[in-house]
C-alpha positions as CSV (number, residue, x, y, z in Angstrom):
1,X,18.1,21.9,11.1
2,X,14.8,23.6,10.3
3,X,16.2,25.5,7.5
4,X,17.4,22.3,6.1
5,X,14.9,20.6,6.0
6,X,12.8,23.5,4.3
7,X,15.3,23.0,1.6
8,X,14.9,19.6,1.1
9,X,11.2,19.6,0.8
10,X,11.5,22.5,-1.9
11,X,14.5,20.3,-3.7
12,X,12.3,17.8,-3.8
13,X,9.5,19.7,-5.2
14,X,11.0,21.8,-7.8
15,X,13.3,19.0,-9.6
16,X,10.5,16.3,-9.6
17,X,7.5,19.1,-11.2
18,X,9.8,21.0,-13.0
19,X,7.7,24.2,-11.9
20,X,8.2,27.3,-13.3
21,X,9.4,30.0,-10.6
22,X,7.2,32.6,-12.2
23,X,4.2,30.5,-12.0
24,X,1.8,32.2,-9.1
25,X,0.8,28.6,-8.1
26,X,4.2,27.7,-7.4
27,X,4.4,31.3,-5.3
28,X,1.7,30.3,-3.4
29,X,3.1,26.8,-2.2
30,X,6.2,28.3,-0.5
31,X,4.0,30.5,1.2
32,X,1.9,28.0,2.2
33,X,5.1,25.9,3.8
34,X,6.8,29.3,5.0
35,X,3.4,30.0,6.6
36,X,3.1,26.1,8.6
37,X,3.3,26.2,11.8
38,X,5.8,23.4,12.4
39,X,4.8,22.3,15.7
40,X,3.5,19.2,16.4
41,X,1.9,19.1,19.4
42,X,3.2,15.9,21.0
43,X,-0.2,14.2,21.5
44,X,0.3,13.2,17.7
45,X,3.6,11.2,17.9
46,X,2.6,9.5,21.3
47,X,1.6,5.9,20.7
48,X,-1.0,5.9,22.9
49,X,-3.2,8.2,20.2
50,X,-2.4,6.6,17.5
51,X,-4.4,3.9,16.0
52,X,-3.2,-0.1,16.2
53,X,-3.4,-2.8,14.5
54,X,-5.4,-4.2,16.5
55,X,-8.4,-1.3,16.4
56,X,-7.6,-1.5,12.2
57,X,-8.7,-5.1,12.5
58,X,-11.5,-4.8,14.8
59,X,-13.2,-1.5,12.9
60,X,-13.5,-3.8,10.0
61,X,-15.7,-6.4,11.9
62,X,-12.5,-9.2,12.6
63,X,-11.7,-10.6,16.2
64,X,-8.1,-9.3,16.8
65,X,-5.8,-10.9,19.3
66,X,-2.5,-9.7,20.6
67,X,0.0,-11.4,21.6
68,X,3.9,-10.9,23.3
69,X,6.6,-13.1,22.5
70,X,10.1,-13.4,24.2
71,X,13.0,-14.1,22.0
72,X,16.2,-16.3,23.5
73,X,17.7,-13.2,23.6
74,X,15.7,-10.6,25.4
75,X,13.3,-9.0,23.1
76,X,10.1,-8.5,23.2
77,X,8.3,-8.9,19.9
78,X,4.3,-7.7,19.8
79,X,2.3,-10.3,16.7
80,X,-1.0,-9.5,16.2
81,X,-3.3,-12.2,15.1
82,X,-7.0,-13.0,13.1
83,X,-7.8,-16.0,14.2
84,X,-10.8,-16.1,12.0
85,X,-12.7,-15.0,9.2
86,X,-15.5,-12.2,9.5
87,X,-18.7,-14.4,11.2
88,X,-17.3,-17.4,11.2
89,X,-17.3,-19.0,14.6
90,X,-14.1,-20.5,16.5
91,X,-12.9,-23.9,15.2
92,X,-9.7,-26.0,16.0
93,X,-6.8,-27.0,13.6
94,X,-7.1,-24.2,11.3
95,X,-3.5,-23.6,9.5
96,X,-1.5,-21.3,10.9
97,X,-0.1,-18.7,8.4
98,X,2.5,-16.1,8.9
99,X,2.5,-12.4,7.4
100,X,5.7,-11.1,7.8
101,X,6.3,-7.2,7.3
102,X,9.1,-5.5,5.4
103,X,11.4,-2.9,6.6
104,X,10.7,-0.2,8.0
105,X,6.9,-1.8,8.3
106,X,4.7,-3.4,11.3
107,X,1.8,-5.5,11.2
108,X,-0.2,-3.1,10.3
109,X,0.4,-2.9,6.4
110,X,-1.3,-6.4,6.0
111,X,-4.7,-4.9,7.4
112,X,-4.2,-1.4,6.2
113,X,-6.0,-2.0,2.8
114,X,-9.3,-2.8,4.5
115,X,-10.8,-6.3,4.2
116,X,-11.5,-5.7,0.2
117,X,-7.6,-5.7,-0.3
118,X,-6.0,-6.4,2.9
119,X,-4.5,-10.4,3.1
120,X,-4.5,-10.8,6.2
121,X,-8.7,-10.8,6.3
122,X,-8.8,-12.5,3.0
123,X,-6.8,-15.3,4.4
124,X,-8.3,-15.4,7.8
125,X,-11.8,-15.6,5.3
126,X,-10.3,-18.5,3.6
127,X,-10.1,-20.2,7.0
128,X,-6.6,-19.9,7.8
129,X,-5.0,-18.7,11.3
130,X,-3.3,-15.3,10.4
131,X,-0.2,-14.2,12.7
132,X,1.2,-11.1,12.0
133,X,4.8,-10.5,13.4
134,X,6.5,-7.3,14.6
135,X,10.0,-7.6,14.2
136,X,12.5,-6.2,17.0
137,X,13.4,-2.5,17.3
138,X,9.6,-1.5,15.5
139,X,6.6,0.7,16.5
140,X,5.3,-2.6,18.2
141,X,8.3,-4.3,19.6
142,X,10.3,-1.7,21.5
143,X,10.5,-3.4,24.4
144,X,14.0,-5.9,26.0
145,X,14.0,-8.0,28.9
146,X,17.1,-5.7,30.7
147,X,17.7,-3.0,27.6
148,X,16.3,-0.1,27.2
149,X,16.5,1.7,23.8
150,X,16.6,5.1,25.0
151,X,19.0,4.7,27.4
152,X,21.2,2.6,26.3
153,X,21.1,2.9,22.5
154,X,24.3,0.8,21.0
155,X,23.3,-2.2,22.9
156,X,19.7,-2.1,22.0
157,X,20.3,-1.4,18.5
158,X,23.0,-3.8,17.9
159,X,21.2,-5.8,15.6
160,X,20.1,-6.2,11.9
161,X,18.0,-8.3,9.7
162,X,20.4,-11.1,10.5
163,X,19.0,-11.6,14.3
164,X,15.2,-11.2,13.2
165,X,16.1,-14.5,11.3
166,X,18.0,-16.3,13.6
167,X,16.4,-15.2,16.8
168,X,13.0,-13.5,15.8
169,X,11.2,-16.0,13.6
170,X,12.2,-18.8,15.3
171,X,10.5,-17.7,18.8
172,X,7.3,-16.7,16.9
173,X,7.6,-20.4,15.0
174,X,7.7,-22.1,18.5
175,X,5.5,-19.9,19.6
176,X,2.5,-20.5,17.3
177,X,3.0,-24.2,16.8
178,X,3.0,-24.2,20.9
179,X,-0.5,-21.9,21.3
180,X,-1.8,-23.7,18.4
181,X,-0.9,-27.2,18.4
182,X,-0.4,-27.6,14.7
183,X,3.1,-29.1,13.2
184,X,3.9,-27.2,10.8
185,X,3.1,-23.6,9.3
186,X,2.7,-21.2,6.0
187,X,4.9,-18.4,5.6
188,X,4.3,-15.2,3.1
189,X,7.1,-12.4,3.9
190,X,7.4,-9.4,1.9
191,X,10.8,-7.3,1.1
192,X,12.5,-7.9,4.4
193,X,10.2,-10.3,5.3
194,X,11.6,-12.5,2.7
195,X,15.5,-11.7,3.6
196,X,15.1,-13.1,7.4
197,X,13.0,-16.0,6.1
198,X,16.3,-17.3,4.1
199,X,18.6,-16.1,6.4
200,X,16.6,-18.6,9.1
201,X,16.0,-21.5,6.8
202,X,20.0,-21.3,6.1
203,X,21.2,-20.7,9.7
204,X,18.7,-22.7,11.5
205,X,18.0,-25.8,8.9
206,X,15.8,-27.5,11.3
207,X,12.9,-25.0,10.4
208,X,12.5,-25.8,7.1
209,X,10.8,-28.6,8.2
210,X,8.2,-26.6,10.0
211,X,7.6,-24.4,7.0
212,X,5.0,-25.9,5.0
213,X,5.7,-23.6,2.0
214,X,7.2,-20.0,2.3
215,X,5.6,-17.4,-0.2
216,X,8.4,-14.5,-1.1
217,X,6.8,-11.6,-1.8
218,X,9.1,-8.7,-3.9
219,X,12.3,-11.2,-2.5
220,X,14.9,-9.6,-1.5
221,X,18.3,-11.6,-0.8
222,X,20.6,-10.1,-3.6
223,X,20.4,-6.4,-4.6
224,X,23.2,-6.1,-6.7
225,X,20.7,-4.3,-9.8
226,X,18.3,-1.8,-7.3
227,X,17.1,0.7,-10.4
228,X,16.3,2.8,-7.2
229,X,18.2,6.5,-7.6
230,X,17.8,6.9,-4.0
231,X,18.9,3.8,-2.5
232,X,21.7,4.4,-5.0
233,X,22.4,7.5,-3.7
234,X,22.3,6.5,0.1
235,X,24.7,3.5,-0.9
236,X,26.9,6.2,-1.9
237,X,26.5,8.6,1.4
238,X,25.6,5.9,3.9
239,X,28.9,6.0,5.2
240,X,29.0,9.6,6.3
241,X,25.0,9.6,6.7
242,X,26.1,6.5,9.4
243,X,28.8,8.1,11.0
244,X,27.2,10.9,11.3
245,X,24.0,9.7,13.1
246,X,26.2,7.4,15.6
247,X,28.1,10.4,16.3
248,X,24.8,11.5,17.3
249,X,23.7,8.3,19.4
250,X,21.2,7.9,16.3
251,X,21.2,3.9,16.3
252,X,17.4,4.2,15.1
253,X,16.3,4.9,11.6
254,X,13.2,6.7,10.8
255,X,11.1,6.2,13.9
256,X,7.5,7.8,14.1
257,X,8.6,11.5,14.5
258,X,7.1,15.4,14.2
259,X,9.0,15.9,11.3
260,X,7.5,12.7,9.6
261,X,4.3,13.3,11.3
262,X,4.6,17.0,9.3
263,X,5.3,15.5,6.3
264,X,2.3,13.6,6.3
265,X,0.0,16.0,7.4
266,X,1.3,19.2,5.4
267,X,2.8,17.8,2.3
268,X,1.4,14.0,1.6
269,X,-2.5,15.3,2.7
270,X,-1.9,18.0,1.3
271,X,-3.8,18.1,-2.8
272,X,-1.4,20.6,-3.7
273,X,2.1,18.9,-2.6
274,X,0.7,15.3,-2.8
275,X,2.4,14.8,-5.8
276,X,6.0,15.5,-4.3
277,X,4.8,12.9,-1.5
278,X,4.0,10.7,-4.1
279,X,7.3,10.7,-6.4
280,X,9.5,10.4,-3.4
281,X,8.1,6.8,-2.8
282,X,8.1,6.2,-6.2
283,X,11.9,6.9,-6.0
284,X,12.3,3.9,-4.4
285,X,10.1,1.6,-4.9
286,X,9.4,2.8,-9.3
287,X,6.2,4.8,-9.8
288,X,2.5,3.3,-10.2
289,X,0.6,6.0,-9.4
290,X,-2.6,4.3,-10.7
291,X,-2.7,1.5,-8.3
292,X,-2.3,4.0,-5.2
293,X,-5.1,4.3,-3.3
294,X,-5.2,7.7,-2.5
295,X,-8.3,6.9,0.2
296,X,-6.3,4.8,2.0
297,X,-3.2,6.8,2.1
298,X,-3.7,8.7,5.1
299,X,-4.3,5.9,7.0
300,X,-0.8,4.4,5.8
301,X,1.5,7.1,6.8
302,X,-0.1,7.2,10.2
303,X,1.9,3.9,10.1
304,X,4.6,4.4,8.1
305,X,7.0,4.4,8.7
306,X,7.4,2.2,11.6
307,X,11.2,2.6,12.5
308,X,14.6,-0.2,12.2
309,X,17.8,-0.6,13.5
310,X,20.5,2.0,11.6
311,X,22.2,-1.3,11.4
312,X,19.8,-3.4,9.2
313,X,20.6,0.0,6.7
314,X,24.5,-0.6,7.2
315,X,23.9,-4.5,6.7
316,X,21.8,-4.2,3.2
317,X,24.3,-1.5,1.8
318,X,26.8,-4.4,2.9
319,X,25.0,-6.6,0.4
320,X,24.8,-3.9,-2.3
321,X,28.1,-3.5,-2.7
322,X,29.5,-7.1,-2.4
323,X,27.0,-8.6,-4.5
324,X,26.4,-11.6,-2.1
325,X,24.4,-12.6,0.4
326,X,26.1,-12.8,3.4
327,X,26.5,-11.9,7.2
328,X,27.5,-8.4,8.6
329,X,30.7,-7.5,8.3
330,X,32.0,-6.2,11.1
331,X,35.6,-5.4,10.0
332,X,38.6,-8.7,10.0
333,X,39.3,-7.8,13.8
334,X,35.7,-8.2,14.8
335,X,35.0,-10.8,11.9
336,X,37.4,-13.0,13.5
337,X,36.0,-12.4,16.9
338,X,32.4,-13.0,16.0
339,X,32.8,-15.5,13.2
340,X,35.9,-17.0,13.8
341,X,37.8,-16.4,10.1
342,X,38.2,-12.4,9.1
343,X,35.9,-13.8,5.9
344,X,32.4,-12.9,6.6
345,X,30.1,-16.1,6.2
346,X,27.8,-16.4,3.6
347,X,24.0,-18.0,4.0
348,X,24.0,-21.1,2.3
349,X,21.3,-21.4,0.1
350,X,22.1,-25.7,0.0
351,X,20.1,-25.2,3.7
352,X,17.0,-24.3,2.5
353,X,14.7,-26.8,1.9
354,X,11.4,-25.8,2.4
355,X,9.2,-25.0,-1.0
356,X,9.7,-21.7,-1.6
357,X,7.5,-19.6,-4.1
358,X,8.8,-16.2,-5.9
359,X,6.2,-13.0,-6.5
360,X,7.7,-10.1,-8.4
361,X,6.7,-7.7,-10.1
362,X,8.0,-5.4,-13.6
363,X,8.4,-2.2,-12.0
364,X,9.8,-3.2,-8.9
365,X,12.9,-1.0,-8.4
366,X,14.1,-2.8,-5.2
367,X,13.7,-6.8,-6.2
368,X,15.3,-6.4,-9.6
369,X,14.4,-9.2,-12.2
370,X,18.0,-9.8,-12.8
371,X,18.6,-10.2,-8.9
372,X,15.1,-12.7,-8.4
373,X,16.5,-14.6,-11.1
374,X,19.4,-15.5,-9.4
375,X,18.0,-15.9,-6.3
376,X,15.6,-18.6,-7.7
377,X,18.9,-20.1,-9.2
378,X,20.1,-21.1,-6.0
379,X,17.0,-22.4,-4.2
380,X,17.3,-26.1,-3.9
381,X,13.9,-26.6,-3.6
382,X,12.0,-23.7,-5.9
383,X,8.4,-24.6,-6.6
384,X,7.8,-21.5,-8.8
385,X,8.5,-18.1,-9.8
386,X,5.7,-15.6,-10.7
387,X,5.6,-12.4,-12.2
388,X,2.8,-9.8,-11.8
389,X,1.8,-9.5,-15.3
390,X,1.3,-5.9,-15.2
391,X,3.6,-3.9,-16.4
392,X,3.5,-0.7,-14.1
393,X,3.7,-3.0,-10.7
394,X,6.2,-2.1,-7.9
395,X,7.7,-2.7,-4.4
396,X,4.8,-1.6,-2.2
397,X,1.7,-2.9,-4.7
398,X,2.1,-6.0,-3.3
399,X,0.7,-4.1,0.4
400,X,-1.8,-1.2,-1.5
401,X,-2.3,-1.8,-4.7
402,X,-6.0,-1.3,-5.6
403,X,-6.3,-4.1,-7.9
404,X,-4.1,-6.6,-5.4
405,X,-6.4,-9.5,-5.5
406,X,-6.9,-9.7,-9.6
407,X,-2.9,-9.5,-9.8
408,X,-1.6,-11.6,-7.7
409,X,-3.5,-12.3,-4.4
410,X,-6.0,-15.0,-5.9
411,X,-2.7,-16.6,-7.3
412,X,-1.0,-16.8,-4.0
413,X,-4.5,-17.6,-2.1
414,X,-5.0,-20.7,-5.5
415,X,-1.5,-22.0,-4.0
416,X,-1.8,-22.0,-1.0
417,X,-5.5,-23.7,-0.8
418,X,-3.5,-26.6,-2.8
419,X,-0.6,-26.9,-0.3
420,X,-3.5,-27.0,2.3
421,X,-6.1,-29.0,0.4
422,X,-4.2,-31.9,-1.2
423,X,-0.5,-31.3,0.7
424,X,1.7,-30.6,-2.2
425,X,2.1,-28.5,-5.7
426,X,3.0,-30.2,-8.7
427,X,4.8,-28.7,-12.0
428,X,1.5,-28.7,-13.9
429,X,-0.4,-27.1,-11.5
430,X,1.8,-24.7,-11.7
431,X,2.4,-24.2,-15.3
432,X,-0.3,-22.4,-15.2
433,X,0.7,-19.2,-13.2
434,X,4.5,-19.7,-13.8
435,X,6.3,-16.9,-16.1
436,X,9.6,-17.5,-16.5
């Protein structure tokens, strides 16, 4: 296994740099990596050293909350909140807005950017009541009422993006309006955060109500054009990768691990193999190496990745190959079972009701044009799709870009201030930030 992944990381290398065998710098990489040591020592992968979201809020001057919410069925999901703005003293009634994280994200990646470029302390400076979710199975929200996700694996696991809509948002929903006492809420998701936010306005219709606009950020509810080669690729394999890993009791994808934990430290901090670091993201999410913030970067990956269900994979490649938005398919047996017809159900997008508002960017390799576009075809109630006029924007800038405010933060915060300010958006308001 060691061996393999040795090969890998020099794969990786070699076909992205093009480097020339020959070439004594190149020499002097593999010895550097034959030359690692590759043990971790374990203090570095136990959470208890690891920084939280909590200390990232607090180290930049913010009151941080936590907070542990019980879903109806069993889990226990960890949000982290800013109740208010750097200074400002505690008042009542303030909005309530919720951040919610894509996958294989936590909390954290709202904060990450420090309080120049992270949203969740620009809106809490705005004077809005920021809630940060952690959905189920993540760094932050491990924990079941009577399962235990070590020991009993299948069970734990047995979920995917479908049950963060139906069961996760709707807990934190109650949950906030409850603490709070306000009626209704704002709702910015990102990537997966957009996915459960549909898949909860369509299965549980009387939420829409609640939601006082939703803000998609990179949407993601069709993927039928990903320009990603690697999530190409792992559509092809995922069956074998899958069977594989459950062969393996491997129900969890990409936890916080020493091999990730080596990847960060020896190849992504490393100035020599940063680049390799750097091009495998952009893989997937299309390259803007400009708007990285390389500072910041080592404080990501001690984040990132923050773990899912194998299952949310399985359900998404699901998606990618039936070009629909639509349940998990279990097989006709099971479908029947679960479902009641061997068809598996589709979300009906006649449910959603809420305004809903549509951030995208050029470059995005994951939330395709083509696939936003129909997407904001079938929204009954579409207030406005955006794109990030910069040409080189992808998937994660809308977390770490450098230049995230003057792109499409100030739009979203413009917005939002209206919805809050006079209680509705209007076509000429938006007109101007609209590109169609």
């Amino acid at each position: 296994m060691h061996n393999l992944k040795l090969f890998f990381v020099y794969l990786i290398y070699f076909l992205t740099l093009n480097i020339n065998l020959s070439d004594s710098n190149s020499l002097n990489w593999i010895k550097l990596l034959l030359d690692v040591d590759y043990t971790i020592h374990p203090h570095k992968t136990d959470p208890k050293y690891r920084e939280k979201t909590e200390d990232v809020i607090r180290e930049a001057g913010y009151v941080a909350e936590r907070h542990e919410i019980k879903t109806e069925d069993g889990y226990w999901l960890t949000v982290h909140r800013i109740p208010r703005g750097k200074g400002q003293l505690p008042l009542a009634n303030k909005p309530a807005v919720i951040l919610q994280h894509g996958l294989l994200s936590s909390s954290a990646g709202w904060v990450l950017s420090g309080p120049k470029n992270g949203l969740g302390f620009a809106l809490a400076d705005e004077g809005y009541d920021v809630w940060m979710p952690n959905v189920r199975g993540n760094t932050y929200s491990k924990r079941h009422e009577f399962l235990n996700s070590v020991k009993e694996p299948p069970r734990f696991w047995n979920f995917s993006f479908h049950e963060m809509g139906y069961y996760d948002l709707p807990a934190t929903i109650d949950y906030i309006l409850s603490s709070t006492g306000q009626k209704q809420i704002y709702y910015i998701g990102h990537s997966m955060g957009t996915t459960i936010s549909y898949v909860l306005m369509s299965t549980r219709p009387e939420y829409n109500k609640v939601i006082k606009a939703c803000f998609s950020l990179a949407p993601i509810a069709f993927v039928d054009h990903i320009k990603s080669p690697l999530l190409r690729f792992l559509e092809l394999t995922e069956p074998f990768l899958s069977n594989y890993l459950l062969d393996h009791d491997k129900y969890e994808l990409l936890p916080q691990s020493n091999w990730l934990d080596f990847a960060h430290s020896h190849i992504c901090n490393n100035s020599l193999t940063f680049r390799v670091c750097e091009t495998f993201i952009g893989l997937i999410t299309g390259f803007d190496f400009s708007e990285l913030d390389k500072s910041t970067l080592d404080k990501i990956l001690d984040h990132y990745p923050a773990g899912a269900s194998l299952k949310t994979l399985i359900h998404y490649r699901q998606l990618m190959q039936d070009k629909s938005f639509h349940q998990y398919y279990y097989g006709l047996k099971e479908n029947y079972i679960q479902y009641g017809t061997v068809k598996t159900p589709e979300y009906d997008f006649n449910n959603i009701t809420a305004p809903v508002i549509l951030f995208f960017g050029k470059n995005d390799w994951i939330a395709v044009r083509e696939d936003v576009d129909n997407l904001f075809n079938k929204l009954p109630h579409i207030v406005g799709k955006i794109i990030i006029d910069y040409k080189n924007f992808n998937h994660l800038d809308f977390m770490f870009a450098k230049n995230i405010n003057y792109l499409a933060f100030n739009t979203l915060i413009n917005i939002l201030n209206r919805y809050r300010d006079v209680g509705d958006v209007d076509s000429d308001f938006m007109k101007q930030y609209e590109t169609i």
